[in-house]
ROSELO-300372 format. One line per 5 residues: their letters; for each residue x, y, z of C-alpha. Coordinates in Angstrom, 3 decimals. Layout:
a) X,Y,Z | ...
END
This chain:
xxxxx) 50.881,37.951,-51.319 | 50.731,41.200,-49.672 | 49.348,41.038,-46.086 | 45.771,41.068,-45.876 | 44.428,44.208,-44.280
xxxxx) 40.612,43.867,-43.729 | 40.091,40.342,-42.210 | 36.368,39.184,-41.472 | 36.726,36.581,-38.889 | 33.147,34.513,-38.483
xxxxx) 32.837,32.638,-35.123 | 33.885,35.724,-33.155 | 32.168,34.815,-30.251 | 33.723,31.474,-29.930 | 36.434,30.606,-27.845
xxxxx) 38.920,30.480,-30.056 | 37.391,33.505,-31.699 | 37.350,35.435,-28.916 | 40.937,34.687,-28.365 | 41.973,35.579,-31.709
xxxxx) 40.059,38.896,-31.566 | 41.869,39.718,-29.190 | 45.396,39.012,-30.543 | 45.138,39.003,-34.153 | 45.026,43.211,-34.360
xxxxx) 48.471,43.613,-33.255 | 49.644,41.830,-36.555 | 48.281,44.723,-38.060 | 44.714,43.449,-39.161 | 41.177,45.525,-38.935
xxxxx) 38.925,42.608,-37.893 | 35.225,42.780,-39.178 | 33.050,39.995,-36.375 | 30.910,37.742,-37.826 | 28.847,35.237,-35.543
xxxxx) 25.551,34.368,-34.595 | 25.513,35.266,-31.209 | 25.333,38.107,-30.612 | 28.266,40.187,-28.858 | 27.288,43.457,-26.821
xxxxx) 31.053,44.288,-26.353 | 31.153,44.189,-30.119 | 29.157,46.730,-31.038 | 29.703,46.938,-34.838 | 30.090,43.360,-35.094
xxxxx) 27.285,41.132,-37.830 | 24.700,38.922,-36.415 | 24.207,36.536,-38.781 | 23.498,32.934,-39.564 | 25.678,30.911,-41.931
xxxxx) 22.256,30.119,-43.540 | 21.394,33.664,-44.458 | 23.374,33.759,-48.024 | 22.679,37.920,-48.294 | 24.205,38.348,-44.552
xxxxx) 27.597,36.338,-45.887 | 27.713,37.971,-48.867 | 27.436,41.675,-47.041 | 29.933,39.848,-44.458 | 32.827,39.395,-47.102
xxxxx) 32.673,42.290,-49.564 | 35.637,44.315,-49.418 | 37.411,42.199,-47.125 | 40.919,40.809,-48.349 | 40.410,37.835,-46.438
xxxxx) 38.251,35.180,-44.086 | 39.101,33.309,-41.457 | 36.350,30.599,-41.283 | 35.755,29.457,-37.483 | 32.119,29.501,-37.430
xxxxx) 30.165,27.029,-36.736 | 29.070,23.821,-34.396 | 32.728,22.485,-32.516 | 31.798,19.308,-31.182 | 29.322,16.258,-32.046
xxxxx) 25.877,16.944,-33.030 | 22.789,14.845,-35.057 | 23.884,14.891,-38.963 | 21.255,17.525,-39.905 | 22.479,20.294,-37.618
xxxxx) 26.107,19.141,-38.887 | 24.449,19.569,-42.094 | 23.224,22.896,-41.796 | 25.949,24.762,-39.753 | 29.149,22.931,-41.102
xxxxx) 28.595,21.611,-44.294 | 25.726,24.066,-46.157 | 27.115,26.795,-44.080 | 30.865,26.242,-45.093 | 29.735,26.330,-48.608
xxxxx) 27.193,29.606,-48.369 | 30.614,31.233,-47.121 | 32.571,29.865,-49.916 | 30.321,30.992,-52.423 | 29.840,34.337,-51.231
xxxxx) 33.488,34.493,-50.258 | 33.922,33.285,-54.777 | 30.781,35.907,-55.741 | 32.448,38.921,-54.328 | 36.451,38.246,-55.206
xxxxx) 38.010,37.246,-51.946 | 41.327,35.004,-53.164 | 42.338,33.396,-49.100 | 40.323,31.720,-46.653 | 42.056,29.896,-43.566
xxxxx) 39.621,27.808,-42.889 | 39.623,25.750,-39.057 | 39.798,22.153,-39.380 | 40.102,19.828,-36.936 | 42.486,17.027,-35.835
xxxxx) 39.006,14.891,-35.878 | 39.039,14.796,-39.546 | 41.525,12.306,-39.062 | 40.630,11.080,-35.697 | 40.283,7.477,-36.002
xxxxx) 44.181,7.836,-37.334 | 46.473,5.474,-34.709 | 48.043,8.081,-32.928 | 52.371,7.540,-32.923 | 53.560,5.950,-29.800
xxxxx) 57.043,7.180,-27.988 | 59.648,6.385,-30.644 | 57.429,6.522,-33.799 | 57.711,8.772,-36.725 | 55.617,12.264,-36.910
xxxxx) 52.399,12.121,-38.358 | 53.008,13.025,-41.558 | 51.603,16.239,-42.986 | 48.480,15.225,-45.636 | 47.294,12.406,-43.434
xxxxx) 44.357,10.806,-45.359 | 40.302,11.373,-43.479 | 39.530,9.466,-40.849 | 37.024,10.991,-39.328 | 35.387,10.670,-35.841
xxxxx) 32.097,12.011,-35.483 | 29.736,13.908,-38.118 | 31.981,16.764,-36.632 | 35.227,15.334,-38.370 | 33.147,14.555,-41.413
xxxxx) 32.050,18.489,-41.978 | 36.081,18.866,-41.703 | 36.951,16.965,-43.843 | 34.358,18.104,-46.094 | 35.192,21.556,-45.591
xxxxx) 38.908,21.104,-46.761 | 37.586,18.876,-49.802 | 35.067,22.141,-50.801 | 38.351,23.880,-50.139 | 40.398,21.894,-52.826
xxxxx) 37.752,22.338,-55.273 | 37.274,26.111,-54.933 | 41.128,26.467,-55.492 | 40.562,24.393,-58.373 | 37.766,25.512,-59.563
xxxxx) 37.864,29.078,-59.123 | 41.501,29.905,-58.198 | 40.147,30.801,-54.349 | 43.732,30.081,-52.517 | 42.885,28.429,-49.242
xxxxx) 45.218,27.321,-45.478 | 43.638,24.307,-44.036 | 44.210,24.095,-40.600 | 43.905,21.137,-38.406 | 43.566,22.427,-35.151
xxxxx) 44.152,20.446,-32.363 | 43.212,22.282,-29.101 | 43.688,26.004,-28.719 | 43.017,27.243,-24.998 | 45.042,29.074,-22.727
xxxxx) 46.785,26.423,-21.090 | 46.492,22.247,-22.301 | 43.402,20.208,-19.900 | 44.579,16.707,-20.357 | 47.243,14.692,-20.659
xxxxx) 46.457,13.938,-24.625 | 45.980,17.562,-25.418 | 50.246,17.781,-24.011 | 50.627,16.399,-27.621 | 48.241,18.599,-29.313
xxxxx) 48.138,21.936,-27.602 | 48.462,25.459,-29.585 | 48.562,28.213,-27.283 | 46.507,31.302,-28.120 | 49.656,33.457,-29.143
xxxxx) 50.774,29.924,-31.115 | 47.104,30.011,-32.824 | 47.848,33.990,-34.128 | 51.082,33.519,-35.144 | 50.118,29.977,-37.467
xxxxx) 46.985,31.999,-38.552 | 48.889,35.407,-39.564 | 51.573,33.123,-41.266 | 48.433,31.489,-43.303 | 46.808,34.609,-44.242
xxxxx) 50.169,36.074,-45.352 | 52.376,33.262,-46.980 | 52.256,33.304,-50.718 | 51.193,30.604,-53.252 | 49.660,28.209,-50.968
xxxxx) 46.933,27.355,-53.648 | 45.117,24.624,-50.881 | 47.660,23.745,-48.372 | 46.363,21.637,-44.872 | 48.479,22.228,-42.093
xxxxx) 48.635,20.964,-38.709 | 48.112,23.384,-35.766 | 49.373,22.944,-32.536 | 52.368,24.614,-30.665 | 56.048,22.959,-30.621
xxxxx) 54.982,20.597,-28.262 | 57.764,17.837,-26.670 | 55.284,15.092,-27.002 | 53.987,16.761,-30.371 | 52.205,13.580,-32.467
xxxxx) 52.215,15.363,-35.719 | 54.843,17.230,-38.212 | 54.771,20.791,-37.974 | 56.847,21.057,-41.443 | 54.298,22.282,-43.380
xxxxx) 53.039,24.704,-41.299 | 56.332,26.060,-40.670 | 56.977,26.159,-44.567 | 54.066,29.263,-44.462 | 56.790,31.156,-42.139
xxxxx) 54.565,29.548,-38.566 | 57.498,29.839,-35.989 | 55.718,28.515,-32.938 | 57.226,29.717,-29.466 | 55.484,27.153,-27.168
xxxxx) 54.894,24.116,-25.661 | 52.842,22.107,-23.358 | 55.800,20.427,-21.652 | 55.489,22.552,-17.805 | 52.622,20.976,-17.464
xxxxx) 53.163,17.751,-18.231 | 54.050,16.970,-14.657 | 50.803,17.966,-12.659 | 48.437,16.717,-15.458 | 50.160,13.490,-15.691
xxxxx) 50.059,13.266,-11.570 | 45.794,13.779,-11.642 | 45.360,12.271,-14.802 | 47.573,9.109,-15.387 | 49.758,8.516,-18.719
xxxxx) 47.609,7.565,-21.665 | 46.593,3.845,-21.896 | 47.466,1.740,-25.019 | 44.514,-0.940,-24.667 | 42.019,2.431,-24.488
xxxxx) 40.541,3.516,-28.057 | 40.326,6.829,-26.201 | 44.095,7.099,-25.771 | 44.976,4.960,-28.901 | 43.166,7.292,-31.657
xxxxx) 44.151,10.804,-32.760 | 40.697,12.024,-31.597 | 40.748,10.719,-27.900 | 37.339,10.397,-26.513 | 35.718,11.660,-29.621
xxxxx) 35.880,8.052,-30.901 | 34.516,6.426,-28.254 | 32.030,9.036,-26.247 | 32.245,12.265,-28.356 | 30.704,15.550,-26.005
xxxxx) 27.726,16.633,-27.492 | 26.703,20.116,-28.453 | 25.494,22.279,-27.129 | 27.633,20.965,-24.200 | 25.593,20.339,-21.464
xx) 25.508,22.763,-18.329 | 27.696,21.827,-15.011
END
């Protein structure tokens, strides 16, 4: 498909939207902001909820595509899960259907499958299309959200990238995120490749940089033209030094998800 010009990205004010505001124009894209927060350096950006079906629909007409990061990131009771991730996934999806946008790359998260046995040194990949496991009511709204996914493209013909993220920050924090860091250039260049690749009907990716002690299988995601350029491995060393090397008899270490499966952080995350 040609590349999409006009791209409304909700969760703008995120950290990972905030990141990918500020890389994603150079790829050639006219960003409209969606989040609801609002964001004074953003002057011409929407304040909306994902609640407010009108605001969405405004949100996504004339647009040639979405990238879906709104919403809540970590644990939370099931009817604020409800609300945000699940009801608001589908408001977008429906106003993203009402006014003719074909592509959505919508963020996922490696905690749809995090109760998945994470591969220990010498094991195989994780293979791409790993069935839900999820974690937390967080990983359920994932894995709900590529499920609504599947059916739209289905349904309606709305194409749609899936994307399992596994941790997007500037640099990895802990010794399991070695395995499942994207850097922020990494996180453009997999979420350029999904708004531009053709045919991908519903395709779920994994998204994380080329990482040395990379868990999962980056084939897919590399099919949609991804080339990632990083990878976690210079700082391995000092992490490993402070934090220790992941335990096997610790769910924590032993699970995809980490700590999410045993003592998942709780939003909003508490002040330090």
């Amino acid at each position: 498909m040609p590349a999409p010009r006009t791209v409304l990205l909700t969760g703008a004010a995120g950290g990972l939207g905030t990141l990918m505001r500020e890389l994603l124009p150079a790829y050639g894209y006219e960003l409209r902001l969606l989040d609801v927060t609002p964001m004074e350096d953003e002057p011409d950006a929407i304040t909306a909820d994902l609640g407010d079906r009108e605001a969405l629909r405004e949100a996504v007409r004339g647009v040639d595509a979405v990238i879906h990061l709104a919403g809540i990131s970590l644990e939370a009771p099931f009817d604020m899960i409800l609300r945000a991730n699940i009801e608001g996934t589908y408001n977008l999806y429906e106003a993203a259907r009402e006014e003719g946008v074909r592509r959505i790359v919508f963020a996922s998260s490696n905690h749809a499958i995090g109760f998945t046995p994470r591969p220990l040194p010498g094991d195989p990949l994780l293979p791409d299309g790993a069935p839900h496991r999820p974690d937390t009511f967080y990983g359920l709204s994932k894995s709900f959200g590529e499920d609504l996914a599947q059916l739209y493209w289905d349904r309606h013909g709305m194409e749609t990238v899936s994307v399992r993220i596994g941790s997007c920050f500037p640099e990895p924090t802990s010794v399991r995120m070695l395995s499942l860091w994207m850097s922020p250039g990494d996180g453009a260049r997999l979420l350029h490749a999904a708004l531009t690749a053709r045919d991908v009907g519903h395709t779920v990716v994994y998204g994380s940089s080329a990482n040395t002690r990379l868990w999962w299988d980056l084939t897919t995601a590399r099919s949609l033209g991804y080339e990632p350029q990083d990878d976690s491995e210079p700082y391995a060393e000092r992490l490993i030094a402070e934090q220790g090397e992941l335990r096997p008899d610790d769910p924590a270490h032993t699970r995809l998800g980490g700590h999410f499966v045993t003592d998942p952080p709780l939003w909003p995350r508490p002040a330090s």
